[in-house]
N, C-alpha and C positions, 0 to 999 in steps of 0.2 A: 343551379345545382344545390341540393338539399344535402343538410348535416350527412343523411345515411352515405349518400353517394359520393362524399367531398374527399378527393384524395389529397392524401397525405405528403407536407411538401418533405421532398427528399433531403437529405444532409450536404452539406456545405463542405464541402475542399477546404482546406486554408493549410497555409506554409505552415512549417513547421519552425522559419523563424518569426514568424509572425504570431505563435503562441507563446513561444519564448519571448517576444519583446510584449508584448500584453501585461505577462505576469511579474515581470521585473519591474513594467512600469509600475503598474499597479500598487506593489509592493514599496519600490520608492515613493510613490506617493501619499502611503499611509506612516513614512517615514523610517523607513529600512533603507540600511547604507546600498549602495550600487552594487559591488562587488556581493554581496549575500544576497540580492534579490536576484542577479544573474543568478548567481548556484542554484537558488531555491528553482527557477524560472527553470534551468537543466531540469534537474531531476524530477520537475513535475513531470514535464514533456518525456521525460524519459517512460512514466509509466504509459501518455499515451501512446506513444511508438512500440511500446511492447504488448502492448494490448487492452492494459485496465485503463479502458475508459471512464470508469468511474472514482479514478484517482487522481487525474494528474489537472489540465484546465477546468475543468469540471469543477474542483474545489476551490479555485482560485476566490469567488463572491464571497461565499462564506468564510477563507481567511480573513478577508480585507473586512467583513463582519467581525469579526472577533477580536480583530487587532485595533480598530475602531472604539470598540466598546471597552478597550484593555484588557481582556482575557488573553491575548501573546504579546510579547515585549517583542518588540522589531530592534532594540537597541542591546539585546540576552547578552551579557558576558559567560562564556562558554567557560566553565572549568572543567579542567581532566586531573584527579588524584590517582597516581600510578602506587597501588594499594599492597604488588609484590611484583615479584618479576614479572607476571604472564599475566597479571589482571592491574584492570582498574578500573575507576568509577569517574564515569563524567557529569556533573551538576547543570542539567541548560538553561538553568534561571528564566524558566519559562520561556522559554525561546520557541523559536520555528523549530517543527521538528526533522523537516530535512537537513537544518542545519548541524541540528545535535546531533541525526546520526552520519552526517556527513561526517562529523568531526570523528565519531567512534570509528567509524570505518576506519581514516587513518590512522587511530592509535592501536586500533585489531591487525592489523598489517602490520605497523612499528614494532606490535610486541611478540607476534608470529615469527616474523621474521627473527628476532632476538634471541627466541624461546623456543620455536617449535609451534607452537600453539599460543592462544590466548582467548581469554572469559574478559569482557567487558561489558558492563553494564551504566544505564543512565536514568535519571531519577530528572522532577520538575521539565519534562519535556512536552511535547502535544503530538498531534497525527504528524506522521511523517511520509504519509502517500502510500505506495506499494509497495509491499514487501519487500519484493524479488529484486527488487531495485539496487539492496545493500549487498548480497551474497555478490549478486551479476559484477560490482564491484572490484570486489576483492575476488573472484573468481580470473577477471583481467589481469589479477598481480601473482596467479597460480597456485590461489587458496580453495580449500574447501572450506565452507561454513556456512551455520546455521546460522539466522535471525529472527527474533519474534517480538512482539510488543504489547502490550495489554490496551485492549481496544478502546477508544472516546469516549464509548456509551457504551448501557448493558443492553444486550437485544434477547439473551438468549436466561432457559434457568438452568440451572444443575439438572440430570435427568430426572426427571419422574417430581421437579418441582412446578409450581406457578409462578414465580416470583422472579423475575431480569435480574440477577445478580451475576450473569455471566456477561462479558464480550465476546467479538467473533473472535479474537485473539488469536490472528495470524502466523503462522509460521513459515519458513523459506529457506531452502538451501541452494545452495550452489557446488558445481563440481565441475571442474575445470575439464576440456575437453580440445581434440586436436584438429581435426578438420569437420566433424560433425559440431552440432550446435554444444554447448556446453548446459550442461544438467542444470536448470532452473525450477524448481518446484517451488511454486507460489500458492499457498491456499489457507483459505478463512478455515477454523474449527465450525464454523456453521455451515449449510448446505449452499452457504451464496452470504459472499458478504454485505452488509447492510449499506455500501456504497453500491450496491445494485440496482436495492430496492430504492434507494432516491432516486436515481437515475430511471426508472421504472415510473416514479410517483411524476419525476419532469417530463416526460414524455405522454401521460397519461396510459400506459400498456396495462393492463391487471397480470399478475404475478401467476407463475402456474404452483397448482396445489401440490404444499410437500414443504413451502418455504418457511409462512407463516401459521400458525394456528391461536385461536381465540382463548387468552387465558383462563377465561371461565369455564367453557364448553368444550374444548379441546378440537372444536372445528376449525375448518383453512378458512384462510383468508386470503384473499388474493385481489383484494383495493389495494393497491402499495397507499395509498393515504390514512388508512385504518392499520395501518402495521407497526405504527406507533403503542397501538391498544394489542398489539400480540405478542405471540411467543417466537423467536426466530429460533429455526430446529436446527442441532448441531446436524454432521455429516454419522452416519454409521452411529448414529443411535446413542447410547449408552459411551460408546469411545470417540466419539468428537467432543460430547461432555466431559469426559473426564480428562483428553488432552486439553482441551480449554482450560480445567481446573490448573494442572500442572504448569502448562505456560505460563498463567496469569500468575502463578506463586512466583515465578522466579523471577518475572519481569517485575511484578507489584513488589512485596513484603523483600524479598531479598534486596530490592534496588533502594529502600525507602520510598517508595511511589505508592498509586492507590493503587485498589482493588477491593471486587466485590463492590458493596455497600459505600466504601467511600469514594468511587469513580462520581465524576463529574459529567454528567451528559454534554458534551460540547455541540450537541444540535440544539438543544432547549437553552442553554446557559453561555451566553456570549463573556461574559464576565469574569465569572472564578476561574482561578487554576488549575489545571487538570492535572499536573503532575504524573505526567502521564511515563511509564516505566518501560526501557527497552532492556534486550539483549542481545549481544553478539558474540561466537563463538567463532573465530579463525582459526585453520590448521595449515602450516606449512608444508605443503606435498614432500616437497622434494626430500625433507625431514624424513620417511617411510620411503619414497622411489625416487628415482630420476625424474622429472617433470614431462621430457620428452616419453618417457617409454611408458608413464603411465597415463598420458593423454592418448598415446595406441592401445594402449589397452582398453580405456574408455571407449574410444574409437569402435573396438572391434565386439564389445559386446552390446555397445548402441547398434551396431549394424546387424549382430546377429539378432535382437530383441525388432525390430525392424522388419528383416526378413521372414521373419517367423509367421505362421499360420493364422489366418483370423476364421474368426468367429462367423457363421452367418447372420448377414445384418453386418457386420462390418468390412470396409473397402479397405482399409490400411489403419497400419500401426499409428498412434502418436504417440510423442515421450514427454517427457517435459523440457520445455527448453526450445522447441526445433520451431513451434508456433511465435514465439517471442520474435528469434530471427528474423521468419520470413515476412512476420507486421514489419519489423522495421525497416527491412530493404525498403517493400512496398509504401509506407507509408513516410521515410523520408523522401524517396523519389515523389510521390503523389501528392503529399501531402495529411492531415487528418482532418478525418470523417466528424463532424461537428454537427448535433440537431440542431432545427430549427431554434425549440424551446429553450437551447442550450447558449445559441450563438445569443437569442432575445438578452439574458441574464446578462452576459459578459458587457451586449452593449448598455444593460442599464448599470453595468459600474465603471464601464469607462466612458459614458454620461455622469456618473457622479465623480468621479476622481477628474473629469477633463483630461481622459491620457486618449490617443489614438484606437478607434473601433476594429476588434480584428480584421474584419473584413478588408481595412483600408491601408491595411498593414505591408 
């Protein structure tokens, strides 16, 4: 059988505690306590059960890159400075960034709950996975809020520039909910976050046109291996530019963290600091309703937005949040869907670290 003809091998099953125990090892072995490399090992696996494949074991090589070459401290003393009543600032001494913002999460709930609300922010932190991951949360403890963080690298420019000075710099909310799914909206300021396009460039897939365009010439790109040399185009033009702008202020400059020109590419640059800036807003519902009567309420306008009329060309409503769920049923009962190229990588670093091959897991 010839290259043209050669089908493509299918994706790989694997348990779901079997990524979990991968990335804990892993992470113990480049010298992170037990207890944090479990957390970390959660909330990877967390985003692939929800869906972002391109976040959760996926990244696991490239941390244990980084952490290798000292660009993250596996040993981070976490500080939180409670700054007023309803904010504070957490320092993660270059730490893992799940764990930094694991840590904000509980102190955004602590000071909700206290307060009503609360504004937390963290400064010297790194990628902390997917978004959705922190609101989903604090959504569990009957919060709404929003989260964002200022992205690893710049992929994108200000509108109508040439020049990467932007990140995808994500945003996410949560909205707590009663017998429907609860309101999850997870999404990059650019048309596809740039954990895609790697995942695209692993696979060998070319990108469809609209993602990247060629700094020079303003044409697409669609090699994900040349998408290093592009521009990654925000969503809606002109206003995914300019929320990009606004997020990365309050994450960057307000937090003491980078941005713009002083971000650290953590794909190019295994070494330096990223200083990478989050934010977290919690509001405690119940503060404004009953918790019970406004998750019916939630309820009943998710189901009339639901039932509502579609479009031609489309079969059914989707919300945010309901897709999340039904990955997870399905794929803790199944398992996750792992490529070929994907499952290759994991076993060449649990060939280098000597920890157990998922597969055997």
């Amino acid at each position: 059988m010839d290259d043209v003809t050669k089908v493509k091998a299918e994706p790989t099953r694997v348990k779901v505690t079997a990524a979990k125990g991968l990335i804990a090892d892993a992470l113990g072995a480049v010298g992170m306590e037990a207890a944090n490399a479990a957390r970390c090992a959660e909330l990877m696996v967390e985003a692939d059960l929800t869906g972002a494949d391109a976040h959760g074991v996926f990244r696991i090589p490239h941390y244990v890159k980084r952490i290798q070459a000292g660009g993250i401290n596996v040993r981070a003393n976490i500080t939180v400075n409670r700054t007023a009543p309803a904010t504070a600032m957490i320092d993660g001494d270059n730490g893992m960034g799940h764990l930094v913002m694991a840590k904000a999460t509980e102190v955004a709930a602590e000071l909700a709950k206290e307060n009503g609300v609360a504004w937390v922010g963290a400064r010297r932190s790194n990628h902390a996975g997917a978004a959705g991951i922190y609101p989903e949360l604090l959504v569990d403890q009957g919060m709404a809020s929003i989260y964002s963080v200022v992205a690893s690298a710049n992929h994108m420019p200000v509108w109508g520039g040439a020049e990467q000075l932007l990140g995808t710099n994500p945003v996410a909310f949560g909205i707590p909910a009663g017998e429907e799914a609860p309101v999850i909206l997870d999404i990059a300021t650019t048309v596809v976050s740039y954990g895609t396009v790697k995942a695209y460039k692993l696979e060998g897939r070319q990108m469809p046109e609209g993602w990247v365009i060629d700094a020079k010439t303003g044409e697409p790109i669609t090699d994900p291996a040349l998408s290093g040399e592009g521009l990654l185009l925000p969503f809606g033009a002109y206003k995914g530019s300019g929320l990009a702008i606004v997020l990365g202020l309050l994450g960057g400059p307000l937090n003491g963290a980078a941005f713009g020109r002083d971000i650290v590419d953590f794909n190019a640059d295994q070494t330096a600091e990223c200083n990478t800036g989050h934010f977290l807003i919690a509001l405690d519902v119940k503060r404004f309703a009953p918790l019970d009567q406004f998750k019916a309420d939630i309820d009943r306008h998710l189901r009339d937005l639901k039932r509502s009329k579609t479009l031609p060309g489309f079969n059914k409503i989707r919300l945010p949040g309901e897709m999340r769920r039904a990955r997870r049923i399905e794929r803790t009962r199944d398992g996750l869907s792992l490529v070929p190229e994907l499952i290759l990588q994991l076993d060449a670093m649990a060939d280098e670290l000597k920890i157990t091959p998922i597969r055997k897991r």
